[in-house]
C-alpha atoms as an extended CHARMM CRD file, in Angstrom:
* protein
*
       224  EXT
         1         1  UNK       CA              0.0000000000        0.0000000000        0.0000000000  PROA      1               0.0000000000
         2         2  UNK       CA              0.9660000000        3.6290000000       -0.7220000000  PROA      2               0.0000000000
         3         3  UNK       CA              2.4900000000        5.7760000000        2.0180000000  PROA      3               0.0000000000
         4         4  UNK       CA              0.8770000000        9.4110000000        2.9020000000  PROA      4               0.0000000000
         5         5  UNK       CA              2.2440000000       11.9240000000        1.1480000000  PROA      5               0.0000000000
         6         6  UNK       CA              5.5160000000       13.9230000000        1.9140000000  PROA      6               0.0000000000
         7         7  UNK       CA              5.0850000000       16.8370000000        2.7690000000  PROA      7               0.0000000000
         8         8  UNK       CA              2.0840000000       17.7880000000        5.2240000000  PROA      8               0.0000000000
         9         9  UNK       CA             -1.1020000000       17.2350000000        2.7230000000  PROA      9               0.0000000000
        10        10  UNK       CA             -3.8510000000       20.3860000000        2.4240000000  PROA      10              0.0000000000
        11        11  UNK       CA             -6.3200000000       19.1730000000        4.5410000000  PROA      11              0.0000000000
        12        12  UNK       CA             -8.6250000000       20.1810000000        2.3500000000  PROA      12              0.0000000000
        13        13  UNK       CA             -7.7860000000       18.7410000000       -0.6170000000  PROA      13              0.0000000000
        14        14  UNK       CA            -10.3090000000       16.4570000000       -2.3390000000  PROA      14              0.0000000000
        15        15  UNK       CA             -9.4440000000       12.5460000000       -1.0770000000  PROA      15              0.0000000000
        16        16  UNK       CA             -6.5330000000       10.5740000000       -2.6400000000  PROA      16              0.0000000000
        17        17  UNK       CA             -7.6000000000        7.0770000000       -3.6180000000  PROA      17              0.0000000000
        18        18  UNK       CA             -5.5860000000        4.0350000000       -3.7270000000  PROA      18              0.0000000000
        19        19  UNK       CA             -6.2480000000        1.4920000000       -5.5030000000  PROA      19              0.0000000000
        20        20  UNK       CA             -9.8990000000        0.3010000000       -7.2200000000  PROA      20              0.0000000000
        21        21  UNK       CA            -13.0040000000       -2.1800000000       -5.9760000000  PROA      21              0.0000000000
        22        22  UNK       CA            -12.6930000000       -5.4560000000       -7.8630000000  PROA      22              0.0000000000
        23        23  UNK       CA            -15.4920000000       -5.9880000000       -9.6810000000  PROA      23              0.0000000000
        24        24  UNK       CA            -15.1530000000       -9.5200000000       -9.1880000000  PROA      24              0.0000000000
        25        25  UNK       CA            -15.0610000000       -9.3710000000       -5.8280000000  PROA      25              0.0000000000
        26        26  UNK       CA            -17.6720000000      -11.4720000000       -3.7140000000  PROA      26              0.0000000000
        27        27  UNK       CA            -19.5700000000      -10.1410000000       -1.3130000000  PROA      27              0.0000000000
        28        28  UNK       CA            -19.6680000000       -6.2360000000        0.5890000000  PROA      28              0.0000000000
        29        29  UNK       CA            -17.2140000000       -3.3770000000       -0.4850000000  PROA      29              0.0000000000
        30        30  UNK       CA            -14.3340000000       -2.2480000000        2.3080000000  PROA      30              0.0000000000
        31        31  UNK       CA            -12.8990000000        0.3620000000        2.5220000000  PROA      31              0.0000000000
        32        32  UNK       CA            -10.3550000000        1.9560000000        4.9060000000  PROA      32              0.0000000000
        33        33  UNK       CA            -10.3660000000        6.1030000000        5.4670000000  PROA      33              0.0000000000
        34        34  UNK       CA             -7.4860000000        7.9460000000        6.6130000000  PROA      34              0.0000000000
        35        35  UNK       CA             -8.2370000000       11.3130000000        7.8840000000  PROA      35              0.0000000000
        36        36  UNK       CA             -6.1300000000       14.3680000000        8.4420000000  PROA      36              0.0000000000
        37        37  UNK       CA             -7.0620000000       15.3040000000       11.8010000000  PROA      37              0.0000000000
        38        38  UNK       CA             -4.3740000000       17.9810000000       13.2560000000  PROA      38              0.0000000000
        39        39  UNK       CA             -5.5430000000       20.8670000000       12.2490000000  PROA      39              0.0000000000
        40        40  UNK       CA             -4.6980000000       22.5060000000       15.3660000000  PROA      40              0.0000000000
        41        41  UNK       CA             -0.6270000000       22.4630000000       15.0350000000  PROA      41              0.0000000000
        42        42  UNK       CA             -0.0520000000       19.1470000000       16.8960000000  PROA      42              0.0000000000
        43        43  UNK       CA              2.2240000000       17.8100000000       14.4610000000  PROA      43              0.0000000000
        44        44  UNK       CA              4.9770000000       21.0880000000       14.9780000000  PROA      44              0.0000000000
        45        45  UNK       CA              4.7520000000       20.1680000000       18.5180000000  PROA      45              0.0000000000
        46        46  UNK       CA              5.6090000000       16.7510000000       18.1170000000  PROA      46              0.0000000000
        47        47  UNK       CA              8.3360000000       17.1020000000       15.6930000000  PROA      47              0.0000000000
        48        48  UNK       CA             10.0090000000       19.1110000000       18.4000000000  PROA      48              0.0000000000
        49        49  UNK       CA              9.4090000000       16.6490000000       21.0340000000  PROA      49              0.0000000000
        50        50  UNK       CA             10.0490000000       13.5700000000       19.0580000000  PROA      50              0.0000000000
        51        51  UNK       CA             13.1960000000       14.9630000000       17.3880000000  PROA      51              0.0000000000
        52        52  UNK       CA             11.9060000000       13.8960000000       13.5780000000  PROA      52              0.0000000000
        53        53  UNK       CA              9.4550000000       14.6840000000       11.0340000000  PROA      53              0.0000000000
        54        54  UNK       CA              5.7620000000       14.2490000000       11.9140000000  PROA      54              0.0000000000
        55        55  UNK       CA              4.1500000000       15.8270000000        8.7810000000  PROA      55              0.0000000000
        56        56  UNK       CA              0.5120000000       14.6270000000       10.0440000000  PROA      56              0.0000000000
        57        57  UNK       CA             -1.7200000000       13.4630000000       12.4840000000  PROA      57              0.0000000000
        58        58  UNK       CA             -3.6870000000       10.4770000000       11.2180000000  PROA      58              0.0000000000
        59        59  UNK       CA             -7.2000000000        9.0600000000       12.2260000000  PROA      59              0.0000000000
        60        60  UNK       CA             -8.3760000000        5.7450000000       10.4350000000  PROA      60              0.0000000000
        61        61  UNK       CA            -12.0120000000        4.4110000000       10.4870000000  PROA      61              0.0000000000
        62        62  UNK       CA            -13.6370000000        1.1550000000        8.3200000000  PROA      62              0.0000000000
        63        63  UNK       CA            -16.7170000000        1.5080000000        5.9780000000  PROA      63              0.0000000000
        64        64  UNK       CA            -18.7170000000       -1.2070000000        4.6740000000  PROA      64              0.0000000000
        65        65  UNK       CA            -22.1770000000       -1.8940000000        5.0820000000  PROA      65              0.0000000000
        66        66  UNK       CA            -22.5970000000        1.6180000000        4.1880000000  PROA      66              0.0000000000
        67        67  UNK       CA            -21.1890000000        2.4330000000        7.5830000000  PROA      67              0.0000000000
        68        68  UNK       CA            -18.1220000000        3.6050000000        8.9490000000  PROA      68              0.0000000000
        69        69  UNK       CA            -16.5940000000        2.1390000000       12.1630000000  PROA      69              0.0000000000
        70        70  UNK       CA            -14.7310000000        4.1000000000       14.2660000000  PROA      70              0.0000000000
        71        71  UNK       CA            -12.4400000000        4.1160000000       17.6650000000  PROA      71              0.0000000000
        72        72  UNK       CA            -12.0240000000        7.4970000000       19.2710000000  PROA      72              0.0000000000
        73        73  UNK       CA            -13.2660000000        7.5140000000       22.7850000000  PROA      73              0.0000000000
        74        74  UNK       CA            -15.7890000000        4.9600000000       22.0660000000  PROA      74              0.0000000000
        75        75  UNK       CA            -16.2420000000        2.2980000000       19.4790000000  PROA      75              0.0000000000
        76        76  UNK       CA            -18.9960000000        3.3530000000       17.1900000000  PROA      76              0.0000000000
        77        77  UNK       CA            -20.0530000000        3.5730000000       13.9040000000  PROA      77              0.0000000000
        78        78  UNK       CA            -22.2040000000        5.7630000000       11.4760000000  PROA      78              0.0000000000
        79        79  UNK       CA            -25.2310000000        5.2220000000        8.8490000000  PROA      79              0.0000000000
        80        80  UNK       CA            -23.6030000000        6.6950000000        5.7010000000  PROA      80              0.0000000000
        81        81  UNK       CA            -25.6490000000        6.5010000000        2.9520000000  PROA      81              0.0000000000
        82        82  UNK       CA            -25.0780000000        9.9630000000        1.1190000000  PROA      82              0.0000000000
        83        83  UNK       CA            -22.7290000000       11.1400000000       -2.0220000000  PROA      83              0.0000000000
        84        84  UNK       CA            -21.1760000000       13.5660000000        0.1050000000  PROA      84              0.0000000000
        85        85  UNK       CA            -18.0850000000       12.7430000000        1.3190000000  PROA      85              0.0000000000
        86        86  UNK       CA            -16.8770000000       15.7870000000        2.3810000000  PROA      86              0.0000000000
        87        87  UNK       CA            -19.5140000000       16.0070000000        5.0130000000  PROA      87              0.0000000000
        88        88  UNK       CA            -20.9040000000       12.1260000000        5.0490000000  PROA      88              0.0000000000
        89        89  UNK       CA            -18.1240000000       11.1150000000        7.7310000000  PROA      89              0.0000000000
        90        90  UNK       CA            -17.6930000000       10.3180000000       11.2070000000  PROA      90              0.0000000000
        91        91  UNK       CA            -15.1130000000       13.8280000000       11.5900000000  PROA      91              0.0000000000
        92        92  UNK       CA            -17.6140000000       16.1230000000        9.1250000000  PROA      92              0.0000000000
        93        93  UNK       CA            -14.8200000000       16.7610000000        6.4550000000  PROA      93              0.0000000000
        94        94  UNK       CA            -13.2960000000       14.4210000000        3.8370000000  PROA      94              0.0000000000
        95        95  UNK       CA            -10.6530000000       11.3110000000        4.4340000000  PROA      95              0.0000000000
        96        96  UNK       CA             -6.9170000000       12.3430000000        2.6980000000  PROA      96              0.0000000000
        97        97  UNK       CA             -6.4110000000        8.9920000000        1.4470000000  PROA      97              0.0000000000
        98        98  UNK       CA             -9.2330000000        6.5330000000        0.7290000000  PROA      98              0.0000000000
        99        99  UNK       CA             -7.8770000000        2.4890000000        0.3490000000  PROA      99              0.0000000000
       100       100  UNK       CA             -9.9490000000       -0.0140000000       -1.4410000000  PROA      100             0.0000000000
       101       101  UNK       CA             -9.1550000000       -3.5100000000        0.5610000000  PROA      101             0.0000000000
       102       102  UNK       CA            -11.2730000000       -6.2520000000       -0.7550000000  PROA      102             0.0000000000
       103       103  UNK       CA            -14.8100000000       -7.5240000000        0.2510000000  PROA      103             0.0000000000
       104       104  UNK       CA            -16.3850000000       -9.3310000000        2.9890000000  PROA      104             0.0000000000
       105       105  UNK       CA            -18.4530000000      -12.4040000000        3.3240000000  PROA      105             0.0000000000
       106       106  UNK       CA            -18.9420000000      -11.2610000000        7.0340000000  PROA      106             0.0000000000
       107       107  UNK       CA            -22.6500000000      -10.4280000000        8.0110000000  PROA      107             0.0000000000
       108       108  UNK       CA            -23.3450000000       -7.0810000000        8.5550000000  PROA      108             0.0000000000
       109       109  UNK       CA            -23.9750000000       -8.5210000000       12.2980000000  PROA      109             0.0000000000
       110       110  UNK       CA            -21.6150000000      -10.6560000000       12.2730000000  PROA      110             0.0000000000
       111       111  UNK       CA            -19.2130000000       -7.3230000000       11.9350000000  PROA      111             0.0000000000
       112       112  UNK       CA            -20.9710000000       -5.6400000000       14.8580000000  PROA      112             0.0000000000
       113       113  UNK       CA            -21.0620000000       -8.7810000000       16.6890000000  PROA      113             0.0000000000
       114       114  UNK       CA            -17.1920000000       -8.7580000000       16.3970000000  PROA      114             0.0000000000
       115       115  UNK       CA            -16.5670000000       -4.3940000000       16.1900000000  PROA      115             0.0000000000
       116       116  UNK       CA            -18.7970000000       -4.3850000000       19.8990000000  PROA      116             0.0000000000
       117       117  UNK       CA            -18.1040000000       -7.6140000000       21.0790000000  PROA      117             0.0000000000
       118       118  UNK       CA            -14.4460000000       -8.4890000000       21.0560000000  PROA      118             0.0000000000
       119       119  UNK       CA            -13.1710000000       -4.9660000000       19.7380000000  PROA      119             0.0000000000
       120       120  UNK       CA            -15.0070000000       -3.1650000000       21.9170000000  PROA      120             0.0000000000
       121       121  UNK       CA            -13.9380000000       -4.9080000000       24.7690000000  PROA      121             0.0000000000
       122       122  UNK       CA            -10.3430000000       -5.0800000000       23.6680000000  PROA      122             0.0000000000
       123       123  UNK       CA            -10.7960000000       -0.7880000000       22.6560000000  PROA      123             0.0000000000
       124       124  UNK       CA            -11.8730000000        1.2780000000       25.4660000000  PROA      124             0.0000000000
       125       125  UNK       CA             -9.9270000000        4.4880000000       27.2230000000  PROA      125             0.0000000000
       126       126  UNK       CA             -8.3940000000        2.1300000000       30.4270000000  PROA      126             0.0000000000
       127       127  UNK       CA             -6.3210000000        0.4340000000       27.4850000000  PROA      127             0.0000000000
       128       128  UNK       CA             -5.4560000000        3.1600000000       24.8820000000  PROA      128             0.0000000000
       129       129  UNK       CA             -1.7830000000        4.1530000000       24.0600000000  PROA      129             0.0000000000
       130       130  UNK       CA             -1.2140000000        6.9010000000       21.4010000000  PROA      130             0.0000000000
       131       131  UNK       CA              1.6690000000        4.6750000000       19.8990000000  PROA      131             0.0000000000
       132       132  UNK       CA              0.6080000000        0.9080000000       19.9140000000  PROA      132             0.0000000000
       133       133  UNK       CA             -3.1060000000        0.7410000000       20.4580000000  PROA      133             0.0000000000
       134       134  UNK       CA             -5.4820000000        3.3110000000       18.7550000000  PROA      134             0.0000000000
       135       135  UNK       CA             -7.7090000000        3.6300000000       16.2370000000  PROA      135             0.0000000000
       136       136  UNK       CA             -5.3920000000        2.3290000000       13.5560000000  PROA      136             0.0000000000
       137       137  UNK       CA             -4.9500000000       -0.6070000000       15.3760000000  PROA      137             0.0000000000
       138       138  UNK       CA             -8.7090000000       -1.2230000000       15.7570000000  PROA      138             0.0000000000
       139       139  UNK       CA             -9.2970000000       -0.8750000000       12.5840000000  PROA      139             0.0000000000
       140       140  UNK       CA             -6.5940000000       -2.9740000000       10.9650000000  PROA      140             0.0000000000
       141       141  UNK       CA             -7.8610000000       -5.7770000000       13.2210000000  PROA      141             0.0000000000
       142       142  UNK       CA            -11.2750000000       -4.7220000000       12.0520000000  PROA      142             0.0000000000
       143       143  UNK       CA            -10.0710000000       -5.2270000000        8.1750000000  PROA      143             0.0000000000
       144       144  UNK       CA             -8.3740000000       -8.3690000000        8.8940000000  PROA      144             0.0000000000
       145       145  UNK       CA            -11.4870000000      -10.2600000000       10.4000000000  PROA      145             0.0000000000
       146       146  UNK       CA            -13.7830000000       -8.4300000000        7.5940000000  PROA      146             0.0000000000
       147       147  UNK       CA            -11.6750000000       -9.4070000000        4.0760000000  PROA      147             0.0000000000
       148       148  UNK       CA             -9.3700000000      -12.2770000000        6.0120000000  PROA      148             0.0000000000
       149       149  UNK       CA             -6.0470000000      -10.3260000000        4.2550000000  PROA      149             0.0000000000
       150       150  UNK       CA             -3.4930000000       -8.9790000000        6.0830000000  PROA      150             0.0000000000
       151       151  UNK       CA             -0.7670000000       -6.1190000000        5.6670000000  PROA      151             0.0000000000
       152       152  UNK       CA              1.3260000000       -8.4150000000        3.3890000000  PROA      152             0.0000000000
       153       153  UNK       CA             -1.7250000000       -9.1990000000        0.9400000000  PROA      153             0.0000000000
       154       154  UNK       CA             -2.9880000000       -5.8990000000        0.2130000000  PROA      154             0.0000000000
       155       155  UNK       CA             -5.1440000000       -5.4410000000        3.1960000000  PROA      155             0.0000000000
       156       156  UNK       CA             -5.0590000000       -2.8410000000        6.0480000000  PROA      156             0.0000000000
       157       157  UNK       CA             -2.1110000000       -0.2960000000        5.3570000000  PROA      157             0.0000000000
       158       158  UNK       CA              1.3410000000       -1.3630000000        6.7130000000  PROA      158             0.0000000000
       159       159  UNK       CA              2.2610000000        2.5070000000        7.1240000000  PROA      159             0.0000000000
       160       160  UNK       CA             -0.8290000000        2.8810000000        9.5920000000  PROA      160             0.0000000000
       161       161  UNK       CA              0.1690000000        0.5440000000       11.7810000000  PROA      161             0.0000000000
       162       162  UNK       CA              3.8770000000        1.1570000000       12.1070000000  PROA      162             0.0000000000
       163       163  UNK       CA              2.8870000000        4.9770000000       11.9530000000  PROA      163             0.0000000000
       164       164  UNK       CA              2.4190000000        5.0310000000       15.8260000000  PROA      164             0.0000000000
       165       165  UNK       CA              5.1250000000        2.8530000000       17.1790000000  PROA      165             0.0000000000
       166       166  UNK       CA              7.7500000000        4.7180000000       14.5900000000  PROA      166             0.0000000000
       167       167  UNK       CA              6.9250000000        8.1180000000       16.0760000000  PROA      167             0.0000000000
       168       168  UNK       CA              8.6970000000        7.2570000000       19.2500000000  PROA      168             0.0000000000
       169       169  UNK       CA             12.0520000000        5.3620000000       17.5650000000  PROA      169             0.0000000000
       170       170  UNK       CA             14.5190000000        8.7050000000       17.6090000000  PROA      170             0.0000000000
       171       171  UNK       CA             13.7990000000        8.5760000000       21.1230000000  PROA      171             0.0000000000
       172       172  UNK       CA             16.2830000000        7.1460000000       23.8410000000  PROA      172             0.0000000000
       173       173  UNK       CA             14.5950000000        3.9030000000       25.9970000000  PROA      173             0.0000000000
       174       174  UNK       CA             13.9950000000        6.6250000000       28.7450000000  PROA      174             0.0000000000
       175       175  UNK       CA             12.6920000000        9.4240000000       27.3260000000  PROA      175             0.0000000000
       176       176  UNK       CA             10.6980000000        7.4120000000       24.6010000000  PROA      176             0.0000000000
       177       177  UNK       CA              8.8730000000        6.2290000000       27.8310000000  PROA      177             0.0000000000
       178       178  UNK       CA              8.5710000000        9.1960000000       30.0790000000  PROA      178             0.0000000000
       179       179  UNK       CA              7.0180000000       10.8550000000       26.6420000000  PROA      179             0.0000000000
       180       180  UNK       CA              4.9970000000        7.6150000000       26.0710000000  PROA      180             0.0000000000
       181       181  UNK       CA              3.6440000000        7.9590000000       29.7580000000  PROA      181             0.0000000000
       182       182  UNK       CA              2.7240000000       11.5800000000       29.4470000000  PROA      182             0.0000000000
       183       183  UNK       CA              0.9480000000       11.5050000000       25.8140000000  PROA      183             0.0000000000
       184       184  UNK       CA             -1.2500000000        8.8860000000       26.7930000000  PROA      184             0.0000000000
       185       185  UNK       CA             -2.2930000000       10.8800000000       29.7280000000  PROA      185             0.0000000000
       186       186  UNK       CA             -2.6380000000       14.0780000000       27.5640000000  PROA      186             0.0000000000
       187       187  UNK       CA             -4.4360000000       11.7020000000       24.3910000000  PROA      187             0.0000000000
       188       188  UNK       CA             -7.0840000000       10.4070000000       26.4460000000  PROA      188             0.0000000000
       189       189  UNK       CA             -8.2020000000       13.7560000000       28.5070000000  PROA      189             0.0000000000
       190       190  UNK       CA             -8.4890000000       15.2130000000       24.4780000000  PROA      190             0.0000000000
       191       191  UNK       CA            -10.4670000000       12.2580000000       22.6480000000  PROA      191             0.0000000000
       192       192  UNK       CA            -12.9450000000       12.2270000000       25.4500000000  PROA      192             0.0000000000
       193       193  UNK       CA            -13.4770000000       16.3440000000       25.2270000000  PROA      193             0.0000000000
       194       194  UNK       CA            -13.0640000000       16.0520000000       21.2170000000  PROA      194             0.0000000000
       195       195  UNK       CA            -15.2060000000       12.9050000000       20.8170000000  PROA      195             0.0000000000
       196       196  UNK       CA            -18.3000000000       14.4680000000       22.2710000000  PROA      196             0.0000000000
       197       197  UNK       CA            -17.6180000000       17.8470000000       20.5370000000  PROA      197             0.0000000000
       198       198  UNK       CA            -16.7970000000       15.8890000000       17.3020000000  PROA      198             0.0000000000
       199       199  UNK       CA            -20.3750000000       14.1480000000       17.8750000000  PROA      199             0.0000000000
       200       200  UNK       CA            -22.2980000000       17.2540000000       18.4310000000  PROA      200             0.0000000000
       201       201  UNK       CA            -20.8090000000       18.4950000000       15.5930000000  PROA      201             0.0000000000
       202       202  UNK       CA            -21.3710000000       16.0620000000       13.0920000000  PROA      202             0.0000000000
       203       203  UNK       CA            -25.1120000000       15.6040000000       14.3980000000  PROA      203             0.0000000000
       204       204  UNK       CA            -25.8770000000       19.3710000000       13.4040000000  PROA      204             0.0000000000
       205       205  UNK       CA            -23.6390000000       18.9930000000       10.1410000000  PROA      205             0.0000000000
       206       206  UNK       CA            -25.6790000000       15.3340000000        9.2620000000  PROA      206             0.0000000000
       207       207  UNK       CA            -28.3160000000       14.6390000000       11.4540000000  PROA      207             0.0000000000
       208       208  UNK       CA            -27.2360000000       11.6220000000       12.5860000000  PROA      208             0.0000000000
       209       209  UNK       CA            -25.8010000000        9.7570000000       15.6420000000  PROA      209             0.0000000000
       210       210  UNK       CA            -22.5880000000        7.6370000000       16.6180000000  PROA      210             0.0000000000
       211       211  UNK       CA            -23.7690000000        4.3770000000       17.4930000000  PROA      211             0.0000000000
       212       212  UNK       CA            -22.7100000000        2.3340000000       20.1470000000  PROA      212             0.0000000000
       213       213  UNK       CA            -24.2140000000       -1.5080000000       20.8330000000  PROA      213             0.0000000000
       214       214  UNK       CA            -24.3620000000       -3.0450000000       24.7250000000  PROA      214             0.0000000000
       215       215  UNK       CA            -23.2350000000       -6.0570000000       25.3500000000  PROA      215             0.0000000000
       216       216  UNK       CA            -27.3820000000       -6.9650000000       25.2840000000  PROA      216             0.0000000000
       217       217  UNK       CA            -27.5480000000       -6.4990000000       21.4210000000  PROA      217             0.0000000000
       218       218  UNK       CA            -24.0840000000       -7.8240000000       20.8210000000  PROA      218             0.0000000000
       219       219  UNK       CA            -25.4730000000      -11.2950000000       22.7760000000  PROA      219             0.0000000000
       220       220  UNK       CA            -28.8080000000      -11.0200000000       20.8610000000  PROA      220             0.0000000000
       221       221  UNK       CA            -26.5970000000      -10.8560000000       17.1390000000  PROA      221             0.0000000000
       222       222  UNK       CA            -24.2680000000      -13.5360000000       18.5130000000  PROA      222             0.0000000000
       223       223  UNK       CA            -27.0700000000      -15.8740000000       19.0280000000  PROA      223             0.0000000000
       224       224  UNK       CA            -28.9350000000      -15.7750000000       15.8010000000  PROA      224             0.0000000000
């Protein structure tokens, strides 16, 4: 898979696809968005606290299903459904880089049995780290189970993955954990705040909710 761009992308420049949907392909569409969320400066910060380049901040959510699953301070997803995609998201503006992975046999609840059952157990803010378990981790895990490829056979994008635990590698051991220790602290006190914000947000841009399942209607899918 292609890498993100060098230098910092306009983030608002139309979407950058990679790659195209097989028209072969058996069963539902996937697709994995990468979104260009620091517009706020965060990236000039951390180039001077990492001691290397950080040209973006990335944030990575799954459609299929006509939905798009997403780990911020919750896992959730979207109804999509509209042409728009500059406004038909989970963040209100338009993905930088849109990947086409494959298909999935998967259910569609068979997905949220898996996204709010295991996932969402294995996701929450007690276990995030900025580095080694966010959203691009969720969602490569999310890919994996949907089209059954991995990395190495054109599914989830390497670069997301190793984007978090290469920010850290200029770093010595001791600092590299003292900064770990501190972001994560920082990271979580900011998705909470911008999750709801981002919510409200996109509800008066879209009308529409995040959705979250209990563990009542993740039993009641599992048992169909």
């Amino acid at each position: 898979m292609d890498c993100p761009p060098n230098p910092r992308p306009d983030v608002d420049a139309p979407p950058r696809y990679h790659g195209k949907p097989d028209p072969n392909g058996v069963g539902e569409r996937v697709q994995v968005r990468v979104y260009m969320i620091d517009r706020f400066g965060m990236s000039r910060i951390g180039r001077m606290v990492l001691k290397k380049p950080v040209d973006a901040i990335w944030h990575v959510r799954v459609v299929m299903y006509e939905r798009e699953y997403n780990f911020s301070d919750k896992v959730a997803y979207m109804e999509l459904g509209g042409t728009d995609i500059a406004t038909e998201t989970m963040h209100g503006f338009a993905p930088s880089h849109i990947y086409e992975v494959g298909h999935t046999t998967k259910t569609r609840d068979e997905v949220d049995a898996f996204v709010f059952g295991l996932l969402g157990k294995e996701y929450s803010m007690e276990n995030y780290c900025s580095f080694t378990h966010n959203c691009h981790n969720f969602a490569g895990s999310l890919v994996e189970f949907a089209t059954g490829r991995t990395p190495q056979q054109g599914g989830f994008p390497q670069w997301c993955l190793d984007h978090g635990g290469d920010a850290l590698s200029a770093l010595p051991d001791i600092d590299a954990k003292q900064y770990k220790t501190v972001s994560n602290k920082i990271a979580k006190v900011m998705l909470v705040s911008f999750g709801k914000f981002n919510r409200d947000r996109v509800k008066k841009l879209t009308g529409k909710e995040w959705i979250v399942m209990g563990d009542d209607e993740v039993a009641a899918l599992e048992n169909k």
